[in-house]
PyMOL Python script that loads the backbone (N, CA, C, O; Angstrom):
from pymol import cmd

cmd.read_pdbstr("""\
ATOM      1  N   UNK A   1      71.159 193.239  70.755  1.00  0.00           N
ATOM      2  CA  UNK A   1      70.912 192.617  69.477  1.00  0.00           C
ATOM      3  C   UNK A   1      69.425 192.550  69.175  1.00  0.00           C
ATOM      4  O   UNK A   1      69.025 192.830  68.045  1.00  0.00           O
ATOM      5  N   UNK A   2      68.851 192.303  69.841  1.00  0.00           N
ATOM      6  CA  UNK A   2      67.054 191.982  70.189  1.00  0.00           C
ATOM      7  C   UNK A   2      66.887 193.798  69.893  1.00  0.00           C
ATOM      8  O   UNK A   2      65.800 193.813  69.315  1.00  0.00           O
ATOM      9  N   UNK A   3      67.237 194.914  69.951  1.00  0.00           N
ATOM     10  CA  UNK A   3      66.670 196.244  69.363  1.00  0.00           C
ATOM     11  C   UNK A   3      66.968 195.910  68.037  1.00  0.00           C
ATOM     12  O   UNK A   3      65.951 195.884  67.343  1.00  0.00           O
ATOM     13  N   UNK A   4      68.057 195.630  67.407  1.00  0.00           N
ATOM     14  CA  UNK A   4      68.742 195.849  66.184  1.00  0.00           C
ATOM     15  C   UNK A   4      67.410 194.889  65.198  1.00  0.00           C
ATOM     16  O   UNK A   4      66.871 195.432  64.233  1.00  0.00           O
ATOM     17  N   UNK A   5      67.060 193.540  65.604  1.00  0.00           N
ATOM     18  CA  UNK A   5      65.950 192.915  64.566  1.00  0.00           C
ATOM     19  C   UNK A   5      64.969 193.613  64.796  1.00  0.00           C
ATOM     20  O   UNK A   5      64.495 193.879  63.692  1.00  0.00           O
ATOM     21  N   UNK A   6      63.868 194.463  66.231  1.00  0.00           N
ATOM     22  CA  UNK A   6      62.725 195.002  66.373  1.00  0.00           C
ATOM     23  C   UNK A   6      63.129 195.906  65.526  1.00  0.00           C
ATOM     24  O   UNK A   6      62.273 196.061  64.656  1.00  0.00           O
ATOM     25  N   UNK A   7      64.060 196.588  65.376  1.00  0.00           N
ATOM     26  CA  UNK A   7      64.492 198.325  65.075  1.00  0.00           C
ATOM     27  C   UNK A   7      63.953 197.454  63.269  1.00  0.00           C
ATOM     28  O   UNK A   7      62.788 197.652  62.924  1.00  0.00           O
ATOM     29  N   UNK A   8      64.666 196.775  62.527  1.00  0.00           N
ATOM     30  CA  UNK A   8      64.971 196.510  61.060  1.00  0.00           C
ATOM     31  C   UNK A   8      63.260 195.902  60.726  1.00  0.00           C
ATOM     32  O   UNK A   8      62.723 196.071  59.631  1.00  0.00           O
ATOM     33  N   UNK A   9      62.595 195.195  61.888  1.00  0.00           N
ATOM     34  CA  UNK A   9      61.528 194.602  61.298  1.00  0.00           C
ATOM     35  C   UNK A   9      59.972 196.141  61.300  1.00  0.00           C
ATOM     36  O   UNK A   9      58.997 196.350  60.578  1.00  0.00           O
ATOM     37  N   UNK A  10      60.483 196.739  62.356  1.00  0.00           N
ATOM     38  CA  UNK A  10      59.675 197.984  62.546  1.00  0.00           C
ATOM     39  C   UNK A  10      59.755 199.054  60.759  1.00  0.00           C
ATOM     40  O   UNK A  10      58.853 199.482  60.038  1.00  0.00           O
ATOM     41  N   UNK A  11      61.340 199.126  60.648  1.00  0.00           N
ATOM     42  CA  UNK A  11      61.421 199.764  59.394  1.00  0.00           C
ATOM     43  C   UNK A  11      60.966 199.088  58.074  1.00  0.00           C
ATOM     44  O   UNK A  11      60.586 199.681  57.064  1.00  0.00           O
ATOM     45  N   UNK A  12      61.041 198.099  58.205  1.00  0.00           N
ATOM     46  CA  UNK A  12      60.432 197.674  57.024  1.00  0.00           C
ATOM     47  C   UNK A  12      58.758 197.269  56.820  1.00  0.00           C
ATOM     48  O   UNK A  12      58.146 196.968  55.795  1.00  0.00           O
ATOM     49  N   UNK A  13      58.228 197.415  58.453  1.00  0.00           N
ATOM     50  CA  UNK A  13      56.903 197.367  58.435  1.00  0.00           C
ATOM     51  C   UNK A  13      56.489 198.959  57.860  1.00  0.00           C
ATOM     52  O   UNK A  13      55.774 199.176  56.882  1.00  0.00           O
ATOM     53  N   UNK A  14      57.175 200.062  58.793  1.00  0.00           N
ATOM     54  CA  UNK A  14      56.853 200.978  57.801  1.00  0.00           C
ATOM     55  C   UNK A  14      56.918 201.296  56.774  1.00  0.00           C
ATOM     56  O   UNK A  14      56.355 202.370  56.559  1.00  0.00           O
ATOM     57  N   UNK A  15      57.573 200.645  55.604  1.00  0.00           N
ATOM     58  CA  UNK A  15      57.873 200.642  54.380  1.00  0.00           C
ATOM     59  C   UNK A  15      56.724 199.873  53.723  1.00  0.00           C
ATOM     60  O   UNK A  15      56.344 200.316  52.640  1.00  0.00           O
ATOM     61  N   UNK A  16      56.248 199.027  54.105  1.00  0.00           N
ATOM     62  CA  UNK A  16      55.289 197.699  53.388  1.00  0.00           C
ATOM     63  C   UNK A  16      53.803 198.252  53.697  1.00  0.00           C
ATOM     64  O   UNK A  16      52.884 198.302  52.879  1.00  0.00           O
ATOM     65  N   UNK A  17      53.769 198.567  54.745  1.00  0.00           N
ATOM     66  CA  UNK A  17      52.133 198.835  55.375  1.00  0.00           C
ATOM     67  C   UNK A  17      51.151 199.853  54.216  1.00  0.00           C
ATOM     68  O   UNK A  17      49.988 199.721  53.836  1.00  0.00           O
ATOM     69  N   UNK A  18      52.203 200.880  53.889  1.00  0.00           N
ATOM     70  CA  UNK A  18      51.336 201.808  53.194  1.00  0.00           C
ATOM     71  C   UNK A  18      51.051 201.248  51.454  1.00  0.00           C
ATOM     72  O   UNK A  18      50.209 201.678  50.665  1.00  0.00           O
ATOM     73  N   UNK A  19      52.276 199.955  51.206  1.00  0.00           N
ATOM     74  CA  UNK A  19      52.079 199.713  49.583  1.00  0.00           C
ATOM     75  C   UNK A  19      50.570 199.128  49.226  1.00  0.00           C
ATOM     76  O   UNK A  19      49.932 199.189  48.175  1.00  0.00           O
ATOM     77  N   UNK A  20      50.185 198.424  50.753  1.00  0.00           N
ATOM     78  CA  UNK A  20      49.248 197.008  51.250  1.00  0.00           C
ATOM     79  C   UNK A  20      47.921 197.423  50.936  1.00  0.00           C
ATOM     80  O   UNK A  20      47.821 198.615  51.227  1.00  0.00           O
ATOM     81  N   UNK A  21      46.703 196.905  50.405  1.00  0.00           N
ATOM     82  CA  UNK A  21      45.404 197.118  50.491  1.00  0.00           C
ATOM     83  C   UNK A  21      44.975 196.633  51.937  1.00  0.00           C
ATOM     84  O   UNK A  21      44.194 197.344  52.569  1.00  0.00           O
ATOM     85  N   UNK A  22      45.407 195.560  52.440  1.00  0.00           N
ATOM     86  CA  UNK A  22      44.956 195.068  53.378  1.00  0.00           C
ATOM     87  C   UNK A  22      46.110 195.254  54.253  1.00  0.00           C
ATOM     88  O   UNK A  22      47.091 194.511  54.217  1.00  0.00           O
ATOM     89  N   UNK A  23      45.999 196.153  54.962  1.00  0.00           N
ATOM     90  CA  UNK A  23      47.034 196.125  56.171  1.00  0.00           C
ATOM     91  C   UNK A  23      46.649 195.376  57.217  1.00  0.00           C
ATOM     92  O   UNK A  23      47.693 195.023  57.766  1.00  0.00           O
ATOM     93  N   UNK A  24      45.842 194.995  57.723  1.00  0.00           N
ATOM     94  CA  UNK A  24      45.905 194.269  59.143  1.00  0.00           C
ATOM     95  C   UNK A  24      46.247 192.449  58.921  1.00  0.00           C
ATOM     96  O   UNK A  24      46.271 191.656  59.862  1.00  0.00           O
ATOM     97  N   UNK A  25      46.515 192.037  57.287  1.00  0.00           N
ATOM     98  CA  UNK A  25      47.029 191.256  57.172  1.00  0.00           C
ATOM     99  C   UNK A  25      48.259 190.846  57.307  1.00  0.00           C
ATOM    100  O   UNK A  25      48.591 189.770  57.806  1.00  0.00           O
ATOM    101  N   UNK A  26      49.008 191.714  56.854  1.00  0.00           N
ATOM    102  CA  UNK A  26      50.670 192.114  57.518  1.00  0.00           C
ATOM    103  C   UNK A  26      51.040 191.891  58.786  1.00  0.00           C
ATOM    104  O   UNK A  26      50.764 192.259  59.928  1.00  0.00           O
ATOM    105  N   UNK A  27      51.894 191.024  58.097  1.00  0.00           N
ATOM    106  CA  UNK A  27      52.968 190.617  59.657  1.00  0.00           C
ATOM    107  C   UNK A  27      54.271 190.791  59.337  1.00  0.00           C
ATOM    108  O   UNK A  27      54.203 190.356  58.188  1.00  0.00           O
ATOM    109  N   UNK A  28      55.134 191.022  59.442  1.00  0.00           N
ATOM    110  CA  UNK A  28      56.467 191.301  59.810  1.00  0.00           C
ATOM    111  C   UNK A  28      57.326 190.688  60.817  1.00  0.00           C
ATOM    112  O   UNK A  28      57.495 191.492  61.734  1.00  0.00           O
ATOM    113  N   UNK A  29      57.926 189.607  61.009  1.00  0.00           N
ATOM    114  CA  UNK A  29      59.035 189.075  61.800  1.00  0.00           C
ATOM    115  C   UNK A  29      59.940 189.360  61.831  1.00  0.00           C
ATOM    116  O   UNK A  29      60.022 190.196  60.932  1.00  0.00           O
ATOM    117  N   UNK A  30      60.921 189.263  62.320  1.00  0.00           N
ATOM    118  CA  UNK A  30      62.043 189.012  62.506  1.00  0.00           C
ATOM    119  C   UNK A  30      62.972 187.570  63.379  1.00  0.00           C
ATOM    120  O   UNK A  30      62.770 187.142  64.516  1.00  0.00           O
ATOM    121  N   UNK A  31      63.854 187.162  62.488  1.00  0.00           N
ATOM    122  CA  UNK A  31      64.746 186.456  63.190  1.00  0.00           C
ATOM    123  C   UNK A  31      65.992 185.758  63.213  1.00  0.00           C
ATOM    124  O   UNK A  31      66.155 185.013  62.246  1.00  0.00           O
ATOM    125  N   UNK A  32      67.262 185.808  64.365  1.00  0.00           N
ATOM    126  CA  UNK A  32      68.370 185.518  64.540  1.00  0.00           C
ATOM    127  C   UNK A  32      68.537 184.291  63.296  1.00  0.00           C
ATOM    128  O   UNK A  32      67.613 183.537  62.991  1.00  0.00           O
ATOM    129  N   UNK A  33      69.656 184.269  62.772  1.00  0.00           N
ATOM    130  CA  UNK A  33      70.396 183.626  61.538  1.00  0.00           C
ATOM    131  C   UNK A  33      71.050 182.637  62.527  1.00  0.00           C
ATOM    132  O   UNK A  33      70.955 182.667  63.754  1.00  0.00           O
ATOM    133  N   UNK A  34      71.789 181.678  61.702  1.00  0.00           N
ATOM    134  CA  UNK A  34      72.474 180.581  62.930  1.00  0.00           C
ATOM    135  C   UNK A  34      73.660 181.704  62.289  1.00  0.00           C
ATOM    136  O   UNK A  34      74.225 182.144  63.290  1.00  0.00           O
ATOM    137  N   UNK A  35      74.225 182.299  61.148  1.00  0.00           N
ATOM    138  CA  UNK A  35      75.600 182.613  61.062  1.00  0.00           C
ATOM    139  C   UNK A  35      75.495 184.328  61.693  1.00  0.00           C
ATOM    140  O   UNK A  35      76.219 185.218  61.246  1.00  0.00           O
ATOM    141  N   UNK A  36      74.488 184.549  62.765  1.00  0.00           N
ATOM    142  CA  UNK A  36      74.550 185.707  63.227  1.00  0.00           C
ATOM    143  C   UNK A  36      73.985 186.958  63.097  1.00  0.00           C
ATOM    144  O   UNK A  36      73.945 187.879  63.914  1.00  0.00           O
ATOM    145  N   UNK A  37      73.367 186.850  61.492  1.00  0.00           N
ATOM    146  CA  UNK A  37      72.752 187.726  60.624  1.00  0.00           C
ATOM    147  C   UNK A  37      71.467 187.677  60.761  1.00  0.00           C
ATOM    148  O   UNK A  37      71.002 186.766  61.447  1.00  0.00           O
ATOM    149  N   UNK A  38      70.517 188.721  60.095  1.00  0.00           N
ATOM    150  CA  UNK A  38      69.172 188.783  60.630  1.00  0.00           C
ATOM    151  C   UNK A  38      68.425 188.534  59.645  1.00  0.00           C
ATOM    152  O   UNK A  38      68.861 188.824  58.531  1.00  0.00           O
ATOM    153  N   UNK A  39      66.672 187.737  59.803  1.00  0.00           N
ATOM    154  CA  UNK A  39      65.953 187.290  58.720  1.00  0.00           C
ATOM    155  C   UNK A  39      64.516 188.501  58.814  1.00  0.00           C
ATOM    156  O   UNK A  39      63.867 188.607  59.855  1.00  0.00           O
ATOM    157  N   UNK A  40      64.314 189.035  58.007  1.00  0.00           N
ATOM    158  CA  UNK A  40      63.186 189.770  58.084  1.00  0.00           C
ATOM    159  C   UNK A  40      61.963 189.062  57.418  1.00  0.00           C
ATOM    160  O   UNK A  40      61.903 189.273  56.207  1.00  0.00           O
ATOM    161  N   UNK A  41      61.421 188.628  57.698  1.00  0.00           N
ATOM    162  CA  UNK A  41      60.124 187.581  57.004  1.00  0.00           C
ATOM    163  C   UNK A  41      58.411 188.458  56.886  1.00  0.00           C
ATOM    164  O   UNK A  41      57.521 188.567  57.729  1.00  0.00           O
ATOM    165  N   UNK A  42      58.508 188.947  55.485  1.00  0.00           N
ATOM    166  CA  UNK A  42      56.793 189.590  55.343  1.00  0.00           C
ATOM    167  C   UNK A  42      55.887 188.567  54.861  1.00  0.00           C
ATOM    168  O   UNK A  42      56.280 187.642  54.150  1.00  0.00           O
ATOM    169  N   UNK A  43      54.604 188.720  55.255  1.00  0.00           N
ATOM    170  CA  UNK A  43      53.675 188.013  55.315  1.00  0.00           C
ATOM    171  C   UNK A  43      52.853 189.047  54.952  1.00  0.00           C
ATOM    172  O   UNK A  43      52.785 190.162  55.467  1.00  0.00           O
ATOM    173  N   UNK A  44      52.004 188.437  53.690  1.00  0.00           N
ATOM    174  CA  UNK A  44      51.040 189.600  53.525  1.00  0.00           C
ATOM    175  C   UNK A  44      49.888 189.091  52.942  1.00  0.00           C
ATOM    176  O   UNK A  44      50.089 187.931  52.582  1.00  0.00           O
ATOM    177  N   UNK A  45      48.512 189.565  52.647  1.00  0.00           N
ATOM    178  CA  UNK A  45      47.532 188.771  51.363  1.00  0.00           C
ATOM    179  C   UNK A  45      47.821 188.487  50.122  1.00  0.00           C
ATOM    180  O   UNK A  45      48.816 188.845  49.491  1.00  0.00           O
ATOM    181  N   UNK A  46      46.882 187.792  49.750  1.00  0.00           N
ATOM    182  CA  UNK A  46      47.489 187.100  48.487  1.00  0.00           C
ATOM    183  C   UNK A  46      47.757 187.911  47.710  1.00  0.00           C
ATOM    184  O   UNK A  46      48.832 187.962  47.113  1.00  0.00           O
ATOM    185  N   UNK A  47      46.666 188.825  47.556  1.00  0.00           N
ATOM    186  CA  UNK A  47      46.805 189.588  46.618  1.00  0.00           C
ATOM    187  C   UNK A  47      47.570 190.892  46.211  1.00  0.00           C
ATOM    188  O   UNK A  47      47.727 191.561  45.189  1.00  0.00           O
ATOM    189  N   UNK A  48      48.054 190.925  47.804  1.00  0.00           N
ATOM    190  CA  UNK A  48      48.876 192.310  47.848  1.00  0.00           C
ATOM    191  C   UNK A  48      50.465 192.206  47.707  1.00  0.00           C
ATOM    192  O   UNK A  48      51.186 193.204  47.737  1.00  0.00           O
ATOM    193  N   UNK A  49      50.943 190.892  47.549  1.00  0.00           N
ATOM    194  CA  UNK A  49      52.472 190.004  47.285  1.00  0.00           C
ATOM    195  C   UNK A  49      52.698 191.229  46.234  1.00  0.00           C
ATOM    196  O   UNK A  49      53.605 191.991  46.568  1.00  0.00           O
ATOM    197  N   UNK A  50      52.075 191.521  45.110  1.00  0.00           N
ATOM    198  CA  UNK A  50      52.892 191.742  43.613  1.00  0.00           C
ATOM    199  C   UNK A  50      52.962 193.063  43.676  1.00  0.00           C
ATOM    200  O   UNK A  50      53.482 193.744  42.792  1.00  0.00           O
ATOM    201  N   UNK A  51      52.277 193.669  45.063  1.00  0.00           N
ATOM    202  CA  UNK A  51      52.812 194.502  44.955  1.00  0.00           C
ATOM    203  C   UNK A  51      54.104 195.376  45.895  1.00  0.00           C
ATOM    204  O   UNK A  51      54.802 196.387  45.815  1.00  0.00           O
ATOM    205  N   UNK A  52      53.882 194.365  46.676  1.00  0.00           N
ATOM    206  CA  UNK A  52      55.201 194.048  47.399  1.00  0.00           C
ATOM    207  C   UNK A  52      56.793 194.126  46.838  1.00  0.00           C
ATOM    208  O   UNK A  52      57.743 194.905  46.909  1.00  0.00           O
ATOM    209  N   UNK A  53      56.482 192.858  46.253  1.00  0.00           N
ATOM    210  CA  UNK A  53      57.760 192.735  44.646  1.00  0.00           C
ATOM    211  C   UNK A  53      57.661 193.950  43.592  1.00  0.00           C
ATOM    212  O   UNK A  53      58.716 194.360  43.107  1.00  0.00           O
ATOM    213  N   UNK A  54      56.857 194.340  43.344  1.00  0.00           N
ATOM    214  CA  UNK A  54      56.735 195.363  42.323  1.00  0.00           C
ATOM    215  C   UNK A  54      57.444 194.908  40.941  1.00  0.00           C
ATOM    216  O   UNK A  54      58.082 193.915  40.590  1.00  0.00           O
ATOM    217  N   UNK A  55      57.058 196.022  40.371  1.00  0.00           N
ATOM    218  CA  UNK A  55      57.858 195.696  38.775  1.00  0.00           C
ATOM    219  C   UNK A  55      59.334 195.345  38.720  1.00  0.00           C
ATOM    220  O   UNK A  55      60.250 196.040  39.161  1.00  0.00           O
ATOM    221  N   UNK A  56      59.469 193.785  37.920  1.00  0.00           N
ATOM    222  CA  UNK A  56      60.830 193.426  38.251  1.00  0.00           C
ATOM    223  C   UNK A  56      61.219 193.323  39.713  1.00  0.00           C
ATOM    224  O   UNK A  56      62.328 193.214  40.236  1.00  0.00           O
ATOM    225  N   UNK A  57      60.280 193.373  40.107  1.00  0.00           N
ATOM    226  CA  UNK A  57      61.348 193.356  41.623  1.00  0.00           C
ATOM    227  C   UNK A  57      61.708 194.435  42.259  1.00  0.00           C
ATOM    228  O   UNK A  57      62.380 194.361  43.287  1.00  0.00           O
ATOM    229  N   UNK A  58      61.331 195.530  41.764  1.00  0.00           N
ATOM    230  CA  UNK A  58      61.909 196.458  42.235  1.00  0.00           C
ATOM    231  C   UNK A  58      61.717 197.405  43.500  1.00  0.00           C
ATOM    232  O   UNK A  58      62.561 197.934  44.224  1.00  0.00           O
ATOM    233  N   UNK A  59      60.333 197.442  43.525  1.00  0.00           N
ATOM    234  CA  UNK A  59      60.041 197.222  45.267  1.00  0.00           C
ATOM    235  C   UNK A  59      60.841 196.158  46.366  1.00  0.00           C
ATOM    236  O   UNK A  59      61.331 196.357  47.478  1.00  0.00           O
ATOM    237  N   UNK A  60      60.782 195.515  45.912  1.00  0.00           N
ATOM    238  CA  UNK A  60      61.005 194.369  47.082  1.00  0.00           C
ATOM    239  C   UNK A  60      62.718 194.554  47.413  1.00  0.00           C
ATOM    240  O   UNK A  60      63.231 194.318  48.506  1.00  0.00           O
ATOM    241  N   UNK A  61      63.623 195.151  45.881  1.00  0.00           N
ATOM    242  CA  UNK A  61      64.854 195.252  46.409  1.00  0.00           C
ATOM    243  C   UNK A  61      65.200 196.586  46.910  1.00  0.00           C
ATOM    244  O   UNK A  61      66.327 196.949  47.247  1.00  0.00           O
ATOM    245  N   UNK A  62      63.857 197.455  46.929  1.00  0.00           N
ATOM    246  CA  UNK A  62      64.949 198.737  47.375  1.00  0.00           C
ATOM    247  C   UNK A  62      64.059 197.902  49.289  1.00  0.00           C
ATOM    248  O   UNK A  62      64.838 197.876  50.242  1.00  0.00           O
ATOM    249  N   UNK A  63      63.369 197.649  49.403  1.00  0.00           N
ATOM    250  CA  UNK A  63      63.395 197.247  50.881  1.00  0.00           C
ATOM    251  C   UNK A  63      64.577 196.874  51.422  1.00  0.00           C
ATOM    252  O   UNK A  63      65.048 197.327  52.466  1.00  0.00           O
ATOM    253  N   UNK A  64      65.275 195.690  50.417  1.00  0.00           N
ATOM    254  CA  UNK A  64      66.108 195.251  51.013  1.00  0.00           C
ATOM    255  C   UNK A  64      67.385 195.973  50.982  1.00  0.00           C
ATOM    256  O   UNK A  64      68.218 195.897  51.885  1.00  0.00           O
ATOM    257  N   UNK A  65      67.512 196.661  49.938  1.00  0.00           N
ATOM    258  CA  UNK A  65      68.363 197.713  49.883  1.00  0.00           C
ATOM    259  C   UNK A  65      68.676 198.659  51.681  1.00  0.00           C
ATOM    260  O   UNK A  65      69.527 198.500  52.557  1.00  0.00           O
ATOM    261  N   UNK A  66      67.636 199.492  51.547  1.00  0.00           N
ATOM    262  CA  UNK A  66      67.178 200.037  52.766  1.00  0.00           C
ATOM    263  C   UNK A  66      67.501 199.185  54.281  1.00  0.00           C
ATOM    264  O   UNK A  66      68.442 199.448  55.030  1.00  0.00           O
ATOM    265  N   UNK A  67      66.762 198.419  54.440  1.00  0.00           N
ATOM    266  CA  UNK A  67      66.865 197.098  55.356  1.00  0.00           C
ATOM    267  C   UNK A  67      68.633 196.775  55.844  1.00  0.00           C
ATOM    268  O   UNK A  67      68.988 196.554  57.002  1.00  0.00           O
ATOM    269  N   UNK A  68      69.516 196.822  54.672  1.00  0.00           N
ATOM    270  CA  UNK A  68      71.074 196.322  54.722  1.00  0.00           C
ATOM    271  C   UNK A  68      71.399 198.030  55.147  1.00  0.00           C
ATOM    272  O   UNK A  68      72.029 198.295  56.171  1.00  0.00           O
ATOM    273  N   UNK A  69      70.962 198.937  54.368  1.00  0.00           N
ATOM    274  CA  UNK A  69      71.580 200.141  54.538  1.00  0.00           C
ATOM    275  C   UNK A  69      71.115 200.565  56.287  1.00  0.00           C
ATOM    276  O   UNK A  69      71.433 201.710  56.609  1.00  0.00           O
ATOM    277  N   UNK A  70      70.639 199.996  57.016  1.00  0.00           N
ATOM    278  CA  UNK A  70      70.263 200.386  58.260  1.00  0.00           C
ATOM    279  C   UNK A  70      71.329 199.630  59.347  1.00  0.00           C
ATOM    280  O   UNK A  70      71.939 200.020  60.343  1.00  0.00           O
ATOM    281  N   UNK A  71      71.244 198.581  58.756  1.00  0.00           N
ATOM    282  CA  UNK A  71      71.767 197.290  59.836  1.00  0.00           C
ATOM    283  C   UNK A  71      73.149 197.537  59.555  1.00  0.00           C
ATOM    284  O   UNK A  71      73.898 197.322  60.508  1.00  0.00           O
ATOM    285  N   UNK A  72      73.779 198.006  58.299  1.00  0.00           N
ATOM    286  CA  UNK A  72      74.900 198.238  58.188  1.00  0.00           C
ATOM    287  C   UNK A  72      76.239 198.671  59.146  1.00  0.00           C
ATOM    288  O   UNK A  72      77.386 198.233  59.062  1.00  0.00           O
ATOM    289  N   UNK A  73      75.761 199.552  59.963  1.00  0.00           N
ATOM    290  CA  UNK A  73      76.379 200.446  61.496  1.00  0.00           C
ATOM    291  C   UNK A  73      77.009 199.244  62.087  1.00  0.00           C
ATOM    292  O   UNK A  73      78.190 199.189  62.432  1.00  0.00           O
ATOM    293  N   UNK A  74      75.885 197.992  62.210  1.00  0.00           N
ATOM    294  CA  UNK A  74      76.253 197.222  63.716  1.00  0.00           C
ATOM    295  C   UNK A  74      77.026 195.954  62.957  1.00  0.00           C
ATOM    296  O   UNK A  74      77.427 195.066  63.711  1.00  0.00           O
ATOM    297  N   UNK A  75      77.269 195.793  61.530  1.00  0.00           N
ATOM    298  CA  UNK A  75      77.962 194.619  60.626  1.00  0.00           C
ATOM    299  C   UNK A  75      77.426 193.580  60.636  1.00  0.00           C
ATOM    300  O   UNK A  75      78.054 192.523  60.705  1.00  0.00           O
ATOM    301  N   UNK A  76      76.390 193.641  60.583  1.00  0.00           N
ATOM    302  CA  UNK A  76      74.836 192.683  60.648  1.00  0.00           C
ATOM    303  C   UNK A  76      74.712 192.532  58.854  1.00  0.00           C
ATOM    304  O   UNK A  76      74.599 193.248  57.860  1.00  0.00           O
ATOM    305  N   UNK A  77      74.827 190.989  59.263  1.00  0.00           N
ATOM    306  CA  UNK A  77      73.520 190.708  57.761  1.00  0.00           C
ATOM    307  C   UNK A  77      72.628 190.777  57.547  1.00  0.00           C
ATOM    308  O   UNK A  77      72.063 189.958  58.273  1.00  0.00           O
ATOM    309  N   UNK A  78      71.522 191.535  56.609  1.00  0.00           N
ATOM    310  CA  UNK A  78      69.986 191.403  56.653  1.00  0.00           C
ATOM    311  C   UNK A  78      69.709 190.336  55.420  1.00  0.00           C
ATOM    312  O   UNK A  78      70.405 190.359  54.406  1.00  0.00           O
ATOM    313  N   UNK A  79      68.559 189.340  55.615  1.00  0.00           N
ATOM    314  CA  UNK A  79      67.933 189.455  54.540  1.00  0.00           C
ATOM    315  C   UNK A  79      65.995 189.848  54.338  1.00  0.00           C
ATOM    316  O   UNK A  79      65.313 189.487  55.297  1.00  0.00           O
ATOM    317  N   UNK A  80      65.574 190.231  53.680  1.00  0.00           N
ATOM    318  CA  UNK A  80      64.070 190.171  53.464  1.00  0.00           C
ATOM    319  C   UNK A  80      63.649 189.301  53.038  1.00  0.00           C
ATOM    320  O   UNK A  80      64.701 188.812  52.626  1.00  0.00           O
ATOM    321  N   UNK A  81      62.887 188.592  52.746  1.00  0.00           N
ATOM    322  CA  UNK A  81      62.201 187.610  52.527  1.00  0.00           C
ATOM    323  C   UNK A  81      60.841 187.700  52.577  1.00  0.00           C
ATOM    324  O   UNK A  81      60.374 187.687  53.716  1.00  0.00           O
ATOM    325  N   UNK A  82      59.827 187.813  51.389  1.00  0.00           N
ATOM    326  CA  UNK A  82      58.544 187.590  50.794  1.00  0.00           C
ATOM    327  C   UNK A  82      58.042 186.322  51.513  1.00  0.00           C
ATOM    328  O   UNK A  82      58.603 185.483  50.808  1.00  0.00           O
ATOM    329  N   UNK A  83      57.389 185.639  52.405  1.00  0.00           N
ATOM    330  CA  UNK A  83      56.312 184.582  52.175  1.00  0.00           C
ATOM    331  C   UNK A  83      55.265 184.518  51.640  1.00  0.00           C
ATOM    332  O   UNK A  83      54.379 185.373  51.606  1.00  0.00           O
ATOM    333  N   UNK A  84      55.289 183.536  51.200  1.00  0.00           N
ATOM    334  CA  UNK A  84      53.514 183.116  50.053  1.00  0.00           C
ATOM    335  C   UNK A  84      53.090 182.211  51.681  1.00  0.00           C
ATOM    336  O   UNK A  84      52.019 181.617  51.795  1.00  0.00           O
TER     337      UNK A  84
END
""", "prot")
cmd.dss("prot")
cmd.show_as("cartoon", "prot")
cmd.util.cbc("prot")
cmd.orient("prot")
């Protein structure tokens, strides 16, 4: 289970790192859900959030898009999650 969150938080670091002005601000977590499912938590500069989210949102949901479409195999919940 412990590959399956490194494996989902690794992919979505590669997804985020290159949108970022400031990459060495980026952090990426991961962690166990109490209902079993997995939390992906980005952390990024202030200023680089909007582009994270992108227009409408639309960055931020194909991550999560992607993110579910990975974890999918093992019947895992993902979610992503933006921190300010």
């Amino acid at each position: 289970m412990a590959d399956l969150t490194e494996d989902l938080a690794g992919l979505v670091d590669s997804i985020v790192r290159p949108l970022v002005d400031e990459p060495d601000a980026l952090e990426v977590s991961s962690v166990e859900a109490e209902d079993g499912g997995v939390i992906i938590e980005i952390r990024v500069a202030e200023g680089d959030a909007g582009k994270v989210i992108g227009r409408q949102g639309r960055v931020i949901k194909a991550i999560r898009t992607l993110a579910r479409a990975a974890a999918s195999r093992s019947g895992k919940l993902v979610e992503v999650e933006l921190i300010d």
